[in-house]
C-alpha positions in Angstrom: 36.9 -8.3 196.6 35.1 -6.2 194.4 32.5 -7.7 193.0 31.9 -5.3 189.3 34.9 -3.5 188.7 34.8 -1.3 186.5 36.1 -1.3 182.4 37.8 2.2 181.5 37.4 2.9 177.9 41.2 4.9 177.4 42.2 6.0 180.8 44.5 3.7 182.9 42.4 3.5 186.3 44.0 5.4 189.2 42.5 2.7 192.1 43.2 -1.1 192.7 41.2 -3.7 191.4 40.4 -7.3 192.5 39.8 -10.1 189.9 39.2 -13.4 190.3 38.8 -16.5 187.8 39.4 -19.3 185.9 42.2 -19.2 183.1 40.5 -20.5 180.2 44.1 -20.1 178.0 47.3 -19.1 178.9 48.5 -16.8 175.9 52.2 -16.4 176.7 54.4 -17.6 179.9 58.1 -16.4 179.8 59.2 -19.2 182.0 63.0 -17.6 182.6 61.0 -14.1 183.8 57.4 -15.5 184.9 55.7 -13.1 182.8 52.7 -14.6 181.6 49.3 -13.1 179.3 46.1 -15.3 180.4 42.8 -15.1 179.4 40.6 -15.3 182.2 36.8 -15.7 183.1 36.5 -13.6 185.8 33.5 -13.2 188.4 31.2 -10.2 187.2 32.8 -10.2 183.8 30.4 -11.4 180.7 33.1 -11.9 178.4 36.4 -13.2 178.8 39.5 -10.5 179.9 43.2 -10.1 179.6 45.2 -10.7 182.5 48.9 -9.6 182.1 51.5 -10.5 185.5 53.9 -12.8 186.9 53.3 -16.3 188.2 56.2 -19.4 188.4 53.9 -21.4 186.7 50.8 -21.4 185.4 48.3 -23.4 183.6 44.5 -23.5 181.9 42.0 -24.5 184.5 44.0 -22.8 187.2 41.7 -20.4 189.5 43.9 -17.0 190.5 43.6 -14.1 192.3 44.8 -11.0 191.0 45.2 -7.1 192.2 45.6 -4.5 189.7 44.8 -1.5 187.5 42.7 -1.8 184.2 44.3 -0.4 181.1 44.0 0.5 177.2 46.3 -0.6 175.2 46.0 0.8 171.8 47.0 -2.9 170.3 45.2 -5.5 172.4 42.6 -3.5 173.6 41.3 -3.5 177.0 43.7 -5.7 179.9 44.4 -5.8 183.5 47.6 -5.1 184.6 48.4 -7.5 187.8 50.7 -6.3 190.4 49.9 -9.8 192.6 48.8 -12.9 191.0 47.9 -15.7 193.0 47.2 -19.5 191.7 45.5 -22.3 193.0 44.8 -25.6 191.3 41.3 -26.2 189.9 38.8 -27.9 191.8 36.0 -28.4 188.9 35.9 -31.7 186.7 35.9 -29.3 183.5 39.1 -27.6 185.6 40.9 -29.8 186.5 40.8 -31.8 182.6 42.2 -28.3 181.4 44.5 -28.2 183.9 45.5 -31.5 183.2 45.1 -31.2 179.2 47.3 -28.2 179.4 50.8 -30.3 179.6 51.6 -28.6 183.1 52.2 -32.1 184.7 54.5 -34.2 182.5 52.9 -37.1 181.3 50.0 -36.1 180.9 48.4 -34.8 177.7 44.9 -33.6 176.5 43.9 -37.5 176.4 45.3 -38.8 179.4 43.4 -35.7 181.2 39.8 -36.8 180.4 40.7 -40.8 181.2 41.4 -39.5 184.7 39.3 -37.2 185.0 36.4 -39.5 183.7 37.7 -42.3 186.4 38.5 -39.9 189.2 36.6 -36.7 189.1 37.4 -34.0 191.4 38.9 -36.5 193.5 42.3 -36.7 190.2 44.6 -34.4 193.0 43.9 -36.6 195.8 44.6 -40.1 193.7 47.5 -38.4 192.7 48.8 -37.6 196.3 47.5 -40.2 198.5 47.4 -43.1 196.3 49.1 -42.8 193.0 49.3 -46.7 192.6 45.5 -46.3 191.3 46.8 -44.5 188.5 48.0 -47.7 186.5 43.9 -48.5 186.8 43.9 -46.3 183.6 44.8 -47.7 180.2 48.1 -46.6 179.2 49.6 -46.0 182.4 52.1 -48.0 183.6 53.9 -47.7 186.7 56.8 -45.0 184.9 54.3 -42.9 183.7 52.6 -43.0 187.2 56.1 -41.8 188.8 56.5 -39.3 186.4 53.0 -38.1 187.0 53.4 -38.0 190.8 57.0 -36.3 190.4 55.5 -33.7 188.5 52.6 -32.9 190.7 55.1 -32.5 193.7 57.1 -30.1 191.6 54.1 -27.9 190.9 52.8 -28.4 194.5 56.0 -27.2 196.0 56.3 -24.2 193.2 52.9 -23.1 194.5 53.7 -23.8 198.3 56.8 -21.0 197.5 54.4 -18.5 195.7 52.1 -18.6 198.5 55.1 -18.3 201.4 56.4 -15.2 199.1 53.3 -13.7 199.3 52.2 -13.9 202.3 55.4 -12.4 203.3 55.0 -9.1 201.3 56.9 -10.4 198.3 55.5 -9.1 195.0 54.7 -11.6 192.3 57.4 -10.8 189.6 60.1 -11.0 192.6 58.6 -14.0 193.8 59.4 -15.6 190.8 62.9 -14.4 190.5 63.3 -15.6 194.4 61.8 -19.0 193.0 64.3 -19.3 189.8 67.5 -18.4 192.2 66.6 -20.8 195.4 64.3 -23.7 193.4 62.7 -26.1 195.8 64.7 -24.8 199.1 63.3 -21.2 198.6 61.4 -21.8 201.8 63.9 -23.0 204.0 66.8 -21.0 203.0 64.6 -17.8 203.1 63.3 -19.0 206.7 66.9 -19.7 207.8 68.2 -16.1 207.1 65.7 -13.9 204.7 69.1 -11.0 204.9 69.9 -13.9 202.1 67.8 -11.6 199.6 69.7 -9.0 199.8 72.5 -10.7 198.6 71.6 -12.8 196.4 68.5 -11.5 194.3 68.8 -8.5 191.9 66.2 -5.7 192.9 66.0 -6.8 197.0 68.1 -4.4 199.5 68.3 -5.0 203.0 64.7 -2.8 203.7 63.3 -5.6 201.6 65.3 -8.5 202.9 64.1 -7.1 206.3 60.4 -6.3 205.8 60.6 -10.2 205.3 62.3 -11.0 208.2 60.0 -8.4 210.6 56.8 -10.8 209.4 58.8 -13.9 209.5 59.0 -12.9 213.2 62.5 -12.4 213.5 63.3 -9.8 216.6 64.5 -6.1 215.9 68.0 -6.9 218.3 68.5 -10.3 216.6 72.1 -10.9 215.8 71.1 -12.3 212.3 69.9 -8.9 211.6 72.5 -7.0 213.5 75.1 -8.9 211.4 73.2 -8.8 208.0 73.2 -4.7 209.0 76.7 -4.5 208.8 77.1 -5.5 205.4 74.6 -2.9 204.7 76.0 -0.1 206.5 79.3 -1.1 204.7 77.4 -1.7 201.1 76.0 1.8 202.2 79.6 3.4 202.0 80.4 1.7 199.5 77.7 3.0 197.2 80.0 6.5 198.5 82.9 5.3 196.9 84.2 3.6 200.0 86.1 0.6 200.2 86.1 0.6 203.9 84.8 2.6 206.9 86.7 4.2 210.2 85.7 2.1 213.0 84.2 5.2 214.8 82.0 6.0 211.3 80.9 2.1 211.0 79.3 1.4 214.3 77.4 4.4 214.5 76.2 4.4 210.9 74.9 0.8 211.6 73.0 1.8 214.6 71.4 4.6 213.0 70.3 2.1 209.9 69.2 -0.6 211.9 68.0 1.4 214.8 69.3 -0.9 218.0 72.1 -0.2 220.5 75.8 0.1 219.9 76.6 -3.0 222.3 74.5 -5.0 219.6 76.3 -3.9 216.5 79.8 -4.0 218.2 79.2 -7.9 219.2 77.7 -8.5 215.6 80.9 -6.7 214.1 83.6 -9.1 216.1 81.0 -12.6 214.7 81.2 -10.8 211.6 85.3 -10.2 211.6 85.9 -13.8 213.6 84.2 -15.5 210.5 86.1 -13.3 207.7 83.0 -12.1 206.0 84.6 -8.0 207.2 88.5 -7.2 207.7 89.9 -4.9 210.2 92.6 -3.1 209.1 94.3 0.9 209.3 94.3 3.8 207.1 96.8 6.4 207.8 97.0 4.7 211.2 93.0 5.4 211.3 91.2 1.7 212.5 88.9 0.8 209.8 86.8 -2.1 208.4 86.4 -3.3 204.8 84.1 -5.8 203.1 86.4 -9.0 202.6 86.1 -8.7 198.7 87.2 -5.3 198.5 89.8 -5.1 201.0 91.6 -8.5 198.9 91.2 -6.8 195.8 92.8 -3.5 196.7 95.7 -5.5 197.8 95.8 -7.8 195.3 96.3 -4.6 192.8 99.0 -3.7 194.4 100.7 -6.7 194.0 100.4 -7.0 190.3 101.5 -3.5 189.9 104.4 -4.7 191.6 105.1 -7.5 189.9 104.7 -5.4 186.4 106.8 -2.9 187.3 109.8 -5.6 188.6 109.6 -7.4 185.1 111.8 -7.0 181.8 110.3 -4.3 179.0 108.5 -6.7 176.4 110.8 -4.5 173.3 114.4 -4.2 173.0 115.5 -1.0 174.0 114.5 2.1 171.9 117.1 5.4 171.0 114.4 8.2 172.1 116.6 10.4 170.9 116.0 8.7 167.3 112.7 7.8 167.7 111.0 11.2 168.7 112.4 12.8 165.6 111.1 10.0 163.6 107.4 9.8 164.8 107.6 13.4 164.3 108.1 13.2 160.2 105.8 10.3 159.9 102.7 12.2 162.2 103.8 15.4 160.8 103.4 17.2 164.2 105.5 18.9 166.4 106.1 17.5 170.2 106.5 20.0 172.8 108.9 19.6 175.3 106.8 18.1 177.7 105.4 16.0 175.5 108.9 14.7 174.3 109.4 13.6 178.2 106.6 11.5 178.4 107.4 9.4 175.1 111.0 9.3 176.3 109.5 7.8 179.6 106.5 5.6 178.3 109.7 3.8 175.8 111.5 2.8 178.9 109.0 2.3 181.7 107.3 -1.0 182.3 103.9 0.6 183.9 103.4 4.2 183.6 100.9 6.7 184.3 99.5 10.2 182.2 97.5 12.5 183.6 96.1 15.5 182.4 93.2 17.9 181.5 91.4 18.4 178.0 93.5 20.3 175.3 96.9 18.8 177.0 98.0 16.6 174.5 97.1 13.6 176.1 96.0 11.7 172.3 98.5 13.0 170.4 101.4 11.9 173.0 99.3 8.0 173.1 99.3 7.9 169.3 103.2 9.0 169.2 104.0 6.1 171.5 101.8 3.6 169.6 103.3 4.4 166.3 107.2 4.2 167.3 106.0 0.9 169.2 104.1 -0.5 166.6 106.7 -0.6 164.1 108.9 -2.3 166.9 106.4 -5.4 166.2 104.7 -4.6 169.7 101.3 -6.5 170.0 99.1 -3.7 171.7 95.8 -3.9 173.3 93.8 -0.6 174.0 90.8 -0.4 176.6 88.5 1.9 178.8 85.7 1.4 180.4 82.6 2.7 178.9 81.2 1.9 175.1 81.4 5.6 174.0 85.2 6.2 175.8 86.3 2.9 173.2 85.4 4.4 170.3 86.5 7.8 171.2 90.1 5.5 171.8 89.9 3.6 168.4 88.9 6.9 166.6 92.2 8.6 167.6 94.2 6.1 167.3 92.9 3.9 164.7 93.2 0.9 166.3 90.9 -1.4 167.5 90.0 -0.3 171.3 87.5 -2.7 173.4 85.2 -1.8 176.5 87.4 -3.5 179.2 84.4 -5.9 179.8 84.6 -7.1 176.4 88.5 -7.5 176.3 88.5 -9.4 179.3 85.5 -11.4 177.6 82.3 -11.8 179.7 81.7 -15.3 181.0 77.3 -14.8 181.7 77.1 -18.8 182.1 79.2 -18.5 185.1 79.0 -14.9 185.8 82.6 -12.9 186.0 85.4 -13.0 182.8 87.1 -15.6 181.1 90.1 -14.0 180.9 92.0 -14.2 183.9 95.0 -15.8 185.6 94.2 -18.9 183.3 93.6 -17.1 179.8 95.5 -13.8 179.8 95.3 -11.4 177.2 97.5 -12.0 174.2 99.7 -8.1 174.3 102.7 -6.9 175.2 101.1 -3.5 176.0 97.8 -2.6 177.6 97.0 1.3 177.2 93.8 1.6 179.2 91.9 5.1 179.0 89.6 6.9 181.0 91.0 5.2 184.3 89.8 7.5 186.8 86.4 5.8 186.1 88.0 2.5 187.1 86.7 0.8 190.2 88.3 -1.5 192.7 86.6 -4.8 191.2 86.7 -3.8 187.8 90.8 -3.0 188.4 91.4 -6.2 190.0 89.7 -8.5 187.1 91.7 -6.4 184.7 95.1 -6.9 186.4 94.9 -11.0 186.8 94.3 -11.4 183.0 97.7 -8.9 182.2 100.7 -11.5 181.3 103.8 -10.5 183.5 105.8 -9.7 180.5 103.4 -7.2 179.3 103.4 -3.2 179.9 101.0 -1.2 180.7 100.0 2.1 180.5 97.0 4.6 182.3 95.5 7.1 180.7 93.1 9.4 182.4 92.5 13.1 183.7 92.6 12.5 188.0 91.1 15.8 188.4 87.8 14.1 187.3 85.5 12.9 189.7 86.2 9.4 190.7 84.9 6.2 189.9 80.9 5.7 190.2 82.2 2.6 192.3 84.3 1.9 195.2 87.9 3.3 195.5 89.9 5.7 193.7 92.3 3.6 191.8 93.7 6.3 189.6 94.5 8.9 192.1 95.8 6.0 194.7 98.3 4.7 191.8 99.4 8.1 191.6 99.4 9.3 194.8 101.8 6.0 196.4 104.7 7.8 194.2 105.6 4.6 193.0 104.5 4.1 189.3 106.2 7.0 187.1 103.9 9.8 185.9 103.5 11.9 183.5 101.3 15.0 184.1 100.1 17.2 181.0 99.5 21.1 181.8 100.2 22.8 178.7 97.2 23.6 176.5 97.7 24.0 173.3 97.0 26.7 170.7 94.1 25.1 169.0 92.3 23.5 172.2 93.1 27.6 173.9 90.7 29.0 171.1 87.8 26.7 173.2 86.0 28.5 175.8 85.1 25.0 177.5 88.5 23.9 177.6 89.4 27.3 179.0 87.2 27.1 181.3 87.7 23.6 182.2 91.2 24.4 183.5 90.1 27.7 185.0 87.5 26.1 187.3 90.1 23.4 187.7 92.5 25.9 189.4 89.9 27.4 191.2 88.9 30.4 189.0 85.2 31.3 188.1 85.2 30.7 184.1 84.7 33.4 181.7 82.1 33.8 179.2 81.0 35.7 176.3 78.0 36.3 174.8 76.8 35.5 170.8 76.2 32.5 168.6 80.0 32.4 168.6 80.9 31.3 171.7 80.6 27.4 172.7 80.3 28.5 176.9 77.1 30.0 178.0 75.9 30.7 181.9 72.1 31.3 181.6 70.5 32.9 184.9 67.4 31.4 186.8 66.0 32.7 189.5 64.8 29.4 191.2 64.5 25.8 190.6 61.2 26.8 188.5 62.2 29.4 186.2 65.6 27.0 185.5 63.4 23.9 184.1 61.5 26.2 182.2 65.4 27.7 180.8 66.5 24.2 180.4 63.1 22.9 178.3 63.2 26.0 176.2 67.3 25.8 175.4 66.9 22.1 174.8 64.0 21.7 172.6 64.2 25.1 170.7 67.4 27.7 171.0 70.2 25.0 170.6 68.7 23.0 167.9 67.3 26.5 165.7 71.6 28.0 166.4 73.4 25.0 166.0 70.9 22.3 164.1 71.7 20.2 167.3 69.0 17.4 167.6 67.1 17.4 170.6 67.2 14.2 171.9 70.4 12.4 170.4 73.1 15.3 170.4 72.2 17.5 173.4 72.1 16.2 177.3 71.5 17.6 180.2 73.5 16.9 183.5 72.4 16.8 187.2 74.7 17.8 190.0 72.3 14.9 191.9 69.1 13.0 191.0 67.0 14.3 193.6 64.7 17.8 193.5 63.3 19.8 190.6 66.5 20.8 189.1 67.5 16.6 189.4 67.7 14.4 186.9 64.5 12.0 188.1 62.1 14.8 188.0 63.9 16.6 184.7 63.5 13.4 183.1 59.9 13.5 183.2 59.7 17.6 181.5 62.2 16.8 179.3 60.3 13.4 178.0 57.0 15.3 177.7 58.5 18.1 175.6 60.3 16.2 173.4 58.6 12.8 172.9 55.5 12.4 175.0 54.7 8.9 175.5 51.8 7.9 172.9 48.9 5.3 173.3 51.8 2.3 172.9 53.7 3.0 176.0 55.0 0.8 178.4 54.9 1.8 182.6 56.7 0.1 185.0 59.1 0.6 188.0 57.9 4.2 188.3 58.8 5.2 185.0 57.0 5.4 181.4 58.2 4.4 178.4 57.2 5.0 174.7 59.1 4.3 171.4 62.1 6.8 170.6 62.4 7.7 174.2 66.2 8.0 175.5 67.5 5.6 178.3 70.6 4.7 180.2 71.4 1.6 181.4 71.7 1.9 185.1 73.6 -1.9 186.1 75.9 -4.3 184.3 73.8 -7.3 182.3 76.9 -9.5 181.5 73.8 -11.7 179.1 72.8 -8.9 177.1 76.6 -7.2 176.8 75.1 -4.1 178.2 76.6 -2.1 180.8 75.9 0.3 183.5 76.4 4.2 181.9 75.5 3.0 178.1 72.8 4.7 176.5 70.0 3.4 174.5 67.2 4.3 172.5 63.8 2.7 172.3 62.8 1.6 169.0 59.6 -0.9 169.3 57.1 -2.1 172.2 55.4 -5.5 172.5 52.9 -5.5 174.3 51.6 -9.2 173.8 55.2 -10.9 173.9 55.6 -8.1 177.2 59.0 -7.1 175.2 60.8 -3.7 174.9 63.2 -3.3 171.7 66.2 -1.2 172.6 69.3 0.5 170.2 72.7 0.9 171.8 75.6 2.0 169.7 73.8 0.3 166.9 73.2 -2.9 168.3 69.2 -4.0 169.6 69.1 -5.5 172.5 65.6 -7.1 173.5 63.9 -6.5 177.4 61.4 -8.1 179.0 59.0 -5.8 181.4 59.7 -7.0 184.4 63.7 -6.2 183.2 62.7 -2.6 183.0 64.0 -1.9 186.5 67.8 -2.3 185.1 67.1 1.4 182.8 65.9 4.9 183.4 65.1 7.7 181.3 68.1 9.6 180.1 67.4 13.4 179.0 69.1 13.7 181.7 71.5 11.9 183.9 73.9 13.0 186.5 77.3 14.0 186.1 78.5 10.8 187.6 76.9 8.5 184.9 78.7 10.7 182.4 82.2 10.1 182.8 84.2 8.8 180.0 80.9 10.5 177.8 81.2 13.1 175.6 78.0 14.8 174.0 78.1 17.6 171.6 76.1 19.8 173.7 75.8 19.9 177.4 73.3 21.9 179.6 74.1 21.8 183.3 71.4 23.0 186.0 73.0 24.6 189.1 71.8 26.2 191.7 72.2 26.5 195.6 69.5 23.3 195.7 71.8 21.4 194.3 74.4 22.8 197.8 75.2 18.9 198.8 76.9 18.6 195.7 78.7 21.1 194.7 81.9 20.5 194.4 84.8 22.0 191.8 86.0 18.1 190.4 82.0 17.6 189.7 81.7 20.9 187.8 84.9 20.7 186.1 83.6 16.4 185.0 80.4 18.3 183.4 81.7 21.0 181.7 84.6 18.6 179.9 81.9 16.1 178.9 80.7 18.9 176.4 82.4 18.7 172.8 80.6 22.0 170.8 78.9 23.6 173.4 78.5 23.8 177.3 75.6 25.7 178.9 74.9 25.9 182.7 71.5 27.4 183.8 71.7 28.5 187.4 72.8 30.6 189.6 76.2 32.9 189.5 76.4 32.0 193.7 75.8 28.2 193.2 78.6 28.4 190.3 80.8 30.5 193.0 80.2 27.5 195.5 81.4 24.8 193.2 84.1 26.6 191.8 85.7 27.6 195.2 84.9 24.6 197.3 86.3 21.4 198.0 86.8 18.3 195.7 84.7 15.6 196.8 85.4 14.3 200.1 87.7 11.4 201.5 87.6 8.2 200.1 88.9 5.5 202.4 90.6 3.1 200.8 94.1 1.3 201.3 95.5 0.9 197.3 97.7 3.9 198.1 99.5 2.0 201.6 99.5 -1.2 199.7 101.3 0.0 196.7 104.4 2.0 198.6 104.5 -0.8 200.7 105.3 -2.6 197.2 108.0 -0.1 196.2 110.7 -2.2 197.9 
């Protein structure tokens, strides 16, 4: 331990300290996220310092241990940050009454501490432990104050055996605590018992961490805990791919290379793991395969409700589209085309129907025709899609209210999933969801058990899109199992044509390199780079100066830029960082944590649902005040503030830029998309044509004219395996 560190005057140190000390006060204590601000008499130090960390519980008087980086902050001054904080109780007189004064062990308060401390001295612990009935020697103590004082220590005693276990097993302190808050007093056991437990249960522990714990809890490479634990992994693995399932002959030797042991290991733990139900076996396309329990159920179970939709009664008397189409024409004062005529001829008479289509096709104008013939009817109408941004877009053009399909199916964060469901279904007769290629598998599934049987329903979406970020390919599988009717847009119409991104959208669609044109009039551009280099310095230059100084775009809030992939210097993690220091580089007040930094204004997405804070994964967010003191970060989304704690920071990332995956059901008003052969893994024509149709005034791709070649002859993204298809023809009957 270090026995002088230094005291930077501005610079955050780049080395590890070691502290230790007595907390003299303990400023704040978050006791929900363990984030705690101590003041702290340290060895070597003169004055008293700052301590900012984690810890379960702590307390005046305590003695910690901490490892960490000294910093400046421009409020509070000079503070070490703590990366591990260690407590142990005080073993001074003067200690142990602060300890004691400090209210940590119910029952006892700042006068109670000194009686017992005057009677006992450092000996208070031991009284406590080994024989508590001495306690009612001090005035005022009877025997229920005794057993609540004795309770109390055991509590902190075990919170502090935890902390220590944690630690000692490679657990950093702000985990440790969430570990603590999810397991309580059997964290030890339960951890001991089967550490792969992590994994599931604790936001922010994978399997590598879940078995870093379990190498220094001794537990053997081979072990079949492990081997079983891997094949949840291997199939969480895939289904981070979009999979709900994997091939038998993909599975096994995916696990082995993840968990590095032999095939006869992983095949033994696959038949425990399929004997107790936790995987399924089942076939695609005759193919063996396995699926995670929970997603194999809800694939089926979607396929049921379709069924049962589509076998039910229309929830309206029946309509004269031969009257009605005329009608909504003279009240909309628009013209249907042909196709378009279809579809509403169609959505009047089917009970679950399906429209498809591209941008420019039509696809609003044909919703709002059906809505307003069906309105008048008396219909009650609920409208959905899944991200913030895609239900206002909806309620926009329709002019209805439209809700994220979390917030329609009312988030339950007490007990974690939605409160509308088989018990408490929505109150429609017709459910118009849009943007459903972005629907998941689970997200599906919860919607379907809160439809009422009577109801219709009908999905909106453009299949040609890339598919969900999550598992499955719901949209494409409904269509593809010929059993729900479609209705597929082609036409574009005159006034979307004049639109060189819509244009374009379709050409790269049908496999046709799009066509630009130079001049401030054109809304497509392709800018040529000659490497990964001279592209970020395009992209900085296009964002910050030559689309705000043509089109008075704002930097920050109207244009973003869109990643083929996260990963090298044309990816969104290392753009991120360029595009933060040229448009808002983080000031003195800044907050750094979870690899990123953070200042106020910056732009940020969130990256995972938070059910508590009604914020969802793909919603973006600005930041518009730090506290440093209170360890809180203010955020804006859509208009709302929403309030983080630091050691929350690892559910958002920076969001100049963002992969095309994140954007679905987006739109910006400019786009800029890097591609170049570095981004080869990846390019794919459905992920090209999703970026280029997130842009409303203006698309601009800075690459390279072979890279655009690549994307707009090859493939669409590869297979998906999943089983919604099989189970819904196998409905049809």
């Amino acid at each position: 331990m270090s026995e002088r560190p230094s005291r930077p005057g501005a610079a955050t140190a780049a080395v590890k300290d070691n502290l230790a000390g007595l907390v003299e006060r303990v400023t704040f204590h978050n006791q929900d996220s363990g984030f705690c601000v101590l003041r702290v008499k340290a060895r070597g130090q003169r004055d008293l310092i700052t301590v900012i960390g984690h810890a379960a519980a702590i307390a005046a008087g305590e003695f910690v241990q901490v490892t960490g980086q000294w910093v400046n902050d421009r409020t509070h001054g000079v503070q070490f940050r703590a990366g591990f904080l260690r407590s142990m109780p005080p073993t001074t007189a003067e200690g142990i009454e602060k300890y004691l004064a400090s209210g940590m062990i119910k029952g006892i308060g700042p006068v109670y501490a000194r009686k017992l401390v005057r009677a006992f001295r450092e000996q208070v612990f031991d009284v406590i432990e080994q024989t508590p009935g001495r306690l009612q020697e001090i005035d005022g103590i009877g025997p229920k104050r005794a057993d609540s004082i004795v309770a109390a220590w055991a509590d902190q005693k075990a919170i502090r055996e935890i902390m220590i276990f944690l630690h000692s097993h490679g657990v950093g302190t702000s985990r440790a605590v969430r570990i603590f808050k999810t397991y309580g007093a059997d964290a030890i056991r339960l951890i001991s018992e089967n550490p792969y437990r992590l994994a599931r249960d604790i936001r922010g522990i994978g399997f590598k961490s879940a078995d870093l714990i379990a190498e220094k809890l001794g537990i053997e490479k081979t072990a079949m805990i492990r081997a079983r634990a891997g094949i949840g992994y291997a199939l969480s693995e895939a289904m981070d791919e979009g999979h709900c399932g994997l091939p038998l002959t993909q599975l096994v030797p995916l696990a082995v290379e993840l968990l590095d042991v032999p095939a006869a290991i992983i095949e033994t733990a696959l038949g425990l793991e399929l004997q107790d139900g936790e995987v399924i076996a089942d076939s695609v396309d005759a193919e063996p395969c396995v699926f995670l329990a929970g997603l194999h159920r809800a694939e089926r179970a979607i396929a049921a409700r379709i069924g049962t939709l589509r076998g039910g009664a229309l929830p309206w008397p029946a309509i004269d589209a031969a009257k009605a189409i005329p009608w909504v024409e003279t009240k909309a004062g628009i013209n249907l085309a042909a196709s378009q005529r279809e579809a509403v001829q169609l959505a009047l008479a089917a009970k679950v129907l399906v429209i498809t289509g591209g941008p420019g096709v039509g696809k609003t104008t044909l919703v709002n025709s059906i809505l307003k013939i069906l309105g008048v009817k008396g219909v009650r109408i609920a409208l959905a899609a899944p991200t913030g941004r895609a239900a206002r877009r909806l309620q926009d053009s329709t002019g209805l209210e439209a809700k994220t399909i979390h917030r329609l199916l009312e988030v339950d964060p007490m007990h974690g999933g939605f409160r509308r469901k088989e018990d408490h279904l929505l109150d429609c007769d017709l459910l118009i969801v849009d943007e459903t290629s972005m629907i998941d598998v689970p997200l599906m599934h919860a919607l379907l058990k809160a439809v009422p049987d009577h109801a219709a329903l009908i999905l909106v979406g453009d299949v040609d899109q890339l598919p969900s970020v999550g598992p499955g390919q719901v949209l494409a599988d409904t269509i593809a199992s010929g059993v729900v009717p479609v209705v597929r847009l082609t036409e574009v119409f005159r006034q979307a044509a004049a639109s060189r991104i819509i244009v374009n959208a379709h050409r790269i669609n049908q496999g046709l390199m799009p066509e630009w044109a130079q001049g401030p009039a054109s809304d497509f551009h392709f800018v040529e780079c000659v490497d990964a280099e001279d592209g970020v310095a395009k992209i900085l230059q296009i964002v910050r100066d030559r689309i705000p100084a043509r089109y008075g775009l704002d930097p920050i809030r109207d244009i973003q830029v869109l990643c083929p992939m996260n990963r090298g210097g044309l990816g969104a993690r290392s753009l991120n960082i360029d595009l933060q220091q040229a448009l808002n580089p983080p000031g003195e007040l800044r907050v750094e944590r979870f690899g990123s930094t953070y200042g106020i204004g910056d732009k940020v997405m969130q990256v995972e649902n938070d059910y508590d804070k009604e914020v969802y994964n793909g919603d973006l967010g600005v930041v518009r005040a730090i506290d440093a003191e209170a360890a809180e970060m203010l955020l804006e989304f859509d208009g709302r503030e929403v309030t983080y704690g630091f050691g929350e920071l690892d559910e958002i990332v920076l969001a100049y830029a963002t992969t095309i995956h994140k954007s679905q059901g987006s739109e910006y008003p400019a786009v800029v998309i890097p591609l170049t052969t570095q981004h080869y893994p990846m390019l794919q024509r459905n992920l090209l044509y999703t970026a280029v149709t997130r842009g409303k005034r203006l698309v601009v791709i800075v690459g390279q004219k072979k890279a655009l070649a690549i994307a707009v002859k090859g493939k669409q993204t590869g297979r998906r395996w999943s089983k919604l298809r099989e189970w819904l023809a196998g409905c049809a009957g």
